[in-house]
Structure formats: C-alpha cells, structure tokens
N, C-alpha and C positions, 0 to 999 in steps of 0.2 A: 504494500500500500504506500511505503514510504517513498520509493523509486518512484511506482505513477506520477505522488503528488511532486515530486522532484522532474520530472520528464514533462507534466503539463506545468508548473509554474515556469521552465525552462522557455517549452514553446510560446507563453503567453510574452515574456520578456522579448524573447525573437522575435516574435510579430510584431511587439511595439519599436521595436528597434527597426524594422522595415518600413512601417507604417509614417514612422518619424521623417525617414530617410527619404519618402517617394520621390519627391524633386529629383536627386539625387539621377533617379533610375533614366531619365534622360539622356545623360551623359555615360551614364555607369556602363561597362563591356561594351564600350565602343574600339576595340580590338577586332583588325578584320584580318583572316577570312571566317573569323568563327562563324560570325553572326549578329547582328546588331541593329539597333534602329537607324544606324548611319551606313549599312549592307545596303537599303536598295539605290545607295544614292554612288556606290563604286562603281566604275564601268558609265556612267551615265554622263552625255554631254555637257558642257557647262553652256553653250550655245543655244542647244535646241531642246534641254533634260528630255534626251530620250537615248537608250541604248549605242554605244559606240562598237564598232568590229573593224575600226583599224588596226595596225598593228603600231604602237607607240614611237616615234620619232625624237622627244627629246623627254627627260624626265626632270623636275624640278622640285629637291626637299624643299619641305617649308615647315613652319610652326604655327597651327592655329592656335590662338585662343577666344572664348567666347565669355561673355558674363551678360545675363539678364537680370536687370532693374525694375522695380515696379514702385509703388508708394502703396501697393495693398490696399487701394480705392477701387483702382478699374479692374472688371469681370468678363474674361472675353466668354462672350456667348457660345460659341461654339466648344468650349473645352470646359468651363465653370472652372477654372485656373485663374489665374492673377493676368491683367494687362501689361505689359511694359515696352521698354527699350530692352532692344540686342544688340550689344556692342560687339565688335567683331574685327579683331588684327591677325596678320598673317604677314610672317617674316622669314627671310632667309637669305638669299645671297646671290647675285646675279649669274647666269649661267660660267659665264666665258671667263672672268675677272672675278668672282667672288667677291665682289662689292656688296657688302650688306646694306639689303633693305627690308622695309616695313610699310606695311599699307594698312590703316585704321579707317573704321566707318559706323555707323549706327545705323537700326531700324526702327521706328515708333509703332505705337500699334502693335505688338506682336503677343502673338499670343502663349505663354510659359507653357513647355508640355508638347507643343504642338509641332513635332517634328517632320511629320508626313510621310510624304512619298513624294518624286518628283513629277513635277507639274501638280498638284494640289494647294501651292502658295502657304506653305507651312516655312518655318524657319529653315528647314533644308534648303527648299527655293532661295530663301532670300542670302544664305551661305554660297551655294550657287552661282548668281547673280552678282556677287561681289567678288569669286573667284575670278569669273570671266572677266571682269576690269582689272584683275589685278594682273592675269595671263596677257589681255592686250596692253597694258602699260611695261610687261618685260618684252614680249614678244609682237608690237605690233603688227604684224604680218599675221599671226599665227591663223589659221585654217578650222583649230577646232580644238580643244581640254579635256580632259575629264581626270576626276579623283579614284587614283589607282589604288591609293592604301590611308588610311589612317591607322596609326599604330602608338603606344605610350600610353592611350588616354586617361588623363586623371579629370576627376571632379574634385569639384572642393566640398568641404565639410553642410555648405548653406545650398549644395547641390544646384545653385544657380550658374557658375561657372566651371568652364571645360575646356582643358589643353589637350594634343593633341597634335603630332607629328605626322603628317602628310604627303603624300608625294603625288603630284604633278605629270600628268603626261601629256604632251602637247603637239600636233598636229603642226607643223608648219608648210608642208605643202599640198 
C-alpha cells in the first residue's frame, strides 16, 4: 500500500511539473531528424513553404534565437494562449570571409503556442519569412532556401524563449 501511495503521489508531482512547464513544450525536442513540431517545416521552401527536391548547393550555419512577449492582457482567439510579440535573430558568419553577422526583427500579433505547419501563418511562417530576407541579404541572387537541420535546441526555464543551431541550404542557380 505504501509503494502505490509512493508511485501515485510521484505521478501527481510529475504531472504538475509538466503541467507547469506546457509553454515550454513549444520549443522542447526540437532536435531533428527525431521529430518535432519544427519537422514539418525541414525540407520546406522559405520562398514558396512548400516541399523542396533539389539537391543542396551551398549550406549556411547559423544560430536562431526566438523569445515571445506578451503583457498577459491579449487572448488570441484561435489558441486561448496569451497574445504577443516574437522576437527573432539569426547569426552567423558570411559564406566566403566569415564575416560575422546578425539579423534581428519582430512580429506583433502573434499568437504563443501557435507553431503550425507551413502555409497556415503560424509563427513557423513568420520564422520562414524572415529566413528568406535574411538568405537574400547574404545571397542576393539566391534561386530558392530551405531549413535543412535544426539541432542544440534549448528552451528557457519561462518556456517562452528558444535557441537553436540551424543550417541553411541555398539554391543559387
């Protein structure tokens, strides 16, 4: 009897410790090839977010970070989650010279949680779409993108922010 009550007061602490954490699961095992809620977005164009089958032409490390804001007033309708800004840099070093650089931007409006799928205009999208600007400001020729790996990734403790080492695959002709 003593073990049960030891094994469910265990599990009930676990749960609140998950529970606590949900934000969190956003960002949490976003390690690919496992599987993740940032999987359907490898492979996928930063141009046209839809499926790529070229074969990769130039590769580009970089380092995301993301951190979403809110004041815990606004309610996006669509998720019952908190409203905010998504902040969002991405740095690394220039192909040929390894000149470091860094490109920062913000999203308003956004909804916490809402990661999506591409083309559904979830914070992936709008990751996405800031990719592509930052691949025509290395590259401007470049032909076409997409996000080959994300790998490292950590969340922070308030599960609103996510790092996250990247690699870049870029079409130039």
């Amino acid at each position: 009897m003593k073990t049960r009550w030891g094994v469910l007061i265990f599990v009930f602490f676990a749960g609140m410790v998950l529970v606590g954490t949900q934000p969190a699961l956003v960002y949490a095992g976003s390690e690919t090839p496992s599987g993740s809620l940032w999987s359907p977005f490898i492979g996928v164009s930063f141009f046209t977010l839809q499926p790529v089958s070229y074969a990769k032409v130039n590769t580009q490390a970089a380092h995301l970070k993301l951190n979403f804001t809110s004041t815990g007033y606004e309610i996006c309708p669509l998720t019952g989650n908190y409203e905010g800004t998504l902040y969002y840099t991405v740095s690394g070093a220039y192909p040929l010279n390894n000149i470091p650089w860094q490109f920062t931007s913000f999203t308003s409006n956004i909804c916490a949680g809402n990661i999506g799928t591409p083309g559904s205009g979830g914070e992936g999208d709008v990751i996405m779409g800031f990719l592509k600007t930052v691949v025509l400001q290395i590259f401007p020729f470049a032909k076409d993108a997409y996000l080959e790996s994300v790998s490292n990734a950590m969340a922070y403790d308030d599960g609103f922010a996510f790092e996250a080492d990247i690699i870049i695959a870029v079409k130039l002709w």
